[in-house]
C-alpha positions in Angstrom: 2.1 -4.9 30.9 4.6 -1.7 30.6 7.7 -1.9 28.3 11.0 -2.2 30.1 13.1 0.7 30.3 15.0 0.5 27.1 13.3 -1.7 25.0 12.8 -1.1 21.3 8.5 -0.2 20.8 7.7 -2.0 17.6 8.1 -0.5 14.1 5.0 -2.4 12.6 2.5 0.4 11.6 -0.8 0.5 13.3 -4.2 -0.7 10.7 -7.8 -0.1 10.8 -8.5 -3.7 9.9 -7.2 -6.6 10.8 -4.9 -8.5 8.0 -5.6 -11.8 9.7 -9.2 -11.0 8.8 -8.2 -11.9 5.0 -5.3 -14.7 5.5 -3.0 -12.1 4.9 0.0 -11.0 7.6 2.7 -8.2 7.8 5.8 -8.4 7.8 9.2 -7.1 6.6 9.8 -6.7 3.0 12.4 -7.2 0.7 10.6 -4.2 -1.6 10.8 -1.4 0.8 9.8 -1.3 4.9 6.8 -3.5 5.9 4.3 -5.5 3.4 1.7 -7.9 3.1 1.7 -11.1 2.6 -0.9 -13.8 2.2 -1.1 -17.2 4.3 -2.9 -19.0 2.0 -3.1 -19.6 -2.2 -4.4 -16.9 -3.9 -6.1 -17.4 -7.4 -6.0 -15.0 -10.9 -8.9 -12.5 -10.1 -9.7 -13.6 -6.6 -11.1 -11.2 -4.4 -9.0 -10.4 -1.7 -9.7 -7.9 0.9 -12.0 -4.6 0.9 -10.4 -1.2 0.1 -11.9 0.7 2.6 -11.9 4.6 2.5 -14.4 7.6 2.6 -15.3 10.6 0.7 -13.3 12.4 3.1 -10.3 10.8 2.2 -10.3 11.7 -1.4 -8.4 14.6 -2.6 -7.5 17.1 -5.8 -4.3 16.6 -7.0 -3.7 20.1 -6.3 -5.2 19.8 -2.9 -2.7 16.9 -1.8 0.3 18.4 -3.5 -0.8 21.8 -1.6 -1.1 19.9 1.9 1.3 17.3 1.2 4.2 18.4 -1.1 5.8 14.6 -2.8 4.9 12.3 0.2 2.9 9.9 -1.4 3.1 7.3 1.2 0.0 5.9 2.0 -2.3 7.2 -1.4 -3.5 5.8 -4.1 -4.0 7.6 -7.2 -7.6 7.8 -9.2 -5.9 9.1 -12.3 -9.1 8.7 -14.7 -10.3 11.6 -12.0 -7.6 13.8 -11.5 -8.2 13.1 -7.8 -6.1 11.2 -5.2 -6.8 8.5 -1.9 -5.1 10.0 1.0 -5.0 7.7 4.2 -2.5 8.7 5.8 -4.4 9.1 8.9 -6.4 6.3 9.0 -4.5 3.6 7.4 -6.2 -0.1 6.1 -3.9 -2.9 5.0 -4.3 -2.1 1.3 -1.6 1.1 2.9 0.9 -1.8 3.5 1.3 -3.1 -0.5 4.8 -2.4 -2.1 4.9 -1.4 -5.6 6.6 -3.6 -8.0 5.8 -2.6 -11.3 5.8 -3.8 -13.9 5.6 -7.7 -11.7 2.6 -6.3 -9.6 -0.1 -9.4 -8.2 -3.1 -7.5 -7.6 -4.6 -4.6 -8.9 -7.5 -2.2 -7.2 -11.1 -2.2 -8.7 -14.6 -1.3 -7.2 -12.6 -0.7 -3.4 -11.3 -4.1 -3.6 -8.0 -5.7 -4.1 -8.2 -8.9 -6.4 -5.5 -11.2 -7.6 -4.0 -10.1 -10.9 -2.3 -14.0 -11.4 -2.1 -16.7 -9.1 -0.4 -15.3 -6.0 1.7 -18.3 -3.8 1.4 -18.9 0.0 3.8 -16.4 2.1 4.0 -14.4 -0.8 4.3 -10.3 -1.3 1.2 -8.5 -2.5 2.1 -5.6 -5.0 0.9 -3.1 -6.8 1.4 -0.3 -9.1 1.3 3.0 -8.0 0.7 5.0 -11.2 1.7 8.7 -9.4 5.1 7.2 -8.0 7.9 7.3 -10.1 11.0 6.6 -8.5 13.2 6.2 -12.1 11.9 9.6 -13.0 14.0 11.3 -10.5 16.7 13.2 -11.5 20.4 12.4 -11.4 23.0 14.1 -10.4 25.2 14.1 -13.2 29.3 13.5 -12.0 31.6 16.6 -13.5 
């Protein structure tokens, strides 16, 4: 069915995989934008979803910085590397996870996402991004 003239097309990002798939759902977050959330209790080192990416999507540091400048949306960092997950193309719902250190619920291992501690029904899933920063960004300092 065609929108309406003048109807608002939805901001929800577009996945690879289906959330529902998991139990889990997007929606908006109080962290930042969209997350995910789970319909369903989650127990301490559960497996949640798969992480899925390719070869292809892995980059140099160097490589991504190069291409990319500071947008880190939609990467994960492999820091034991030196390398970097870019899907910014082809995004799965691990792409929809807020960052919330140093409370994150589930961590990334062997591309999956388990349960760090028991994770409540309707509940955020977060992470830790270890390449985003946000308190290291410089002040302006008031003369």
């Amino acid at each position: 069915m065609p929108r309406k003239k003048g109807t608002r097309k939805s901001r929800r990002p577009k996945l690879i995989d289906d959330p529902a798939d998991y139990g889990l759902y997007v929606k908006k977050s109080k962290i930042h934008g969209h997350g995910l959330f789970t319909d369903h209790n989650i127990k301490k080192g559960e497996r949640i979803a798969p992480y899925n990416y390719s070869k292809s999507n892995i980059m140099t540091w160097k490589n991504f910085k190069r291409k990319h400048g500071n947008d880190f949306r939609f990467t994960y960092s492999l820091q034991r590397q030196g390398k970097i997950i870019n899907i910014k193309k082809a995004r799965n719902l691990i792409t929809m996870i807020n960052d919330a250190r140093p409370k994150e619920n589930t961590f990334l291992k062997k591309k999956a996402l388990w349960a760090k501690k028991n994770i409540r029904k309707g509940q955020e899933l977060t992470l830790s991004y270890p390449h985003y920063n946000p308190a290291a960004k410089k002040t302006r300092k008031k003369r």
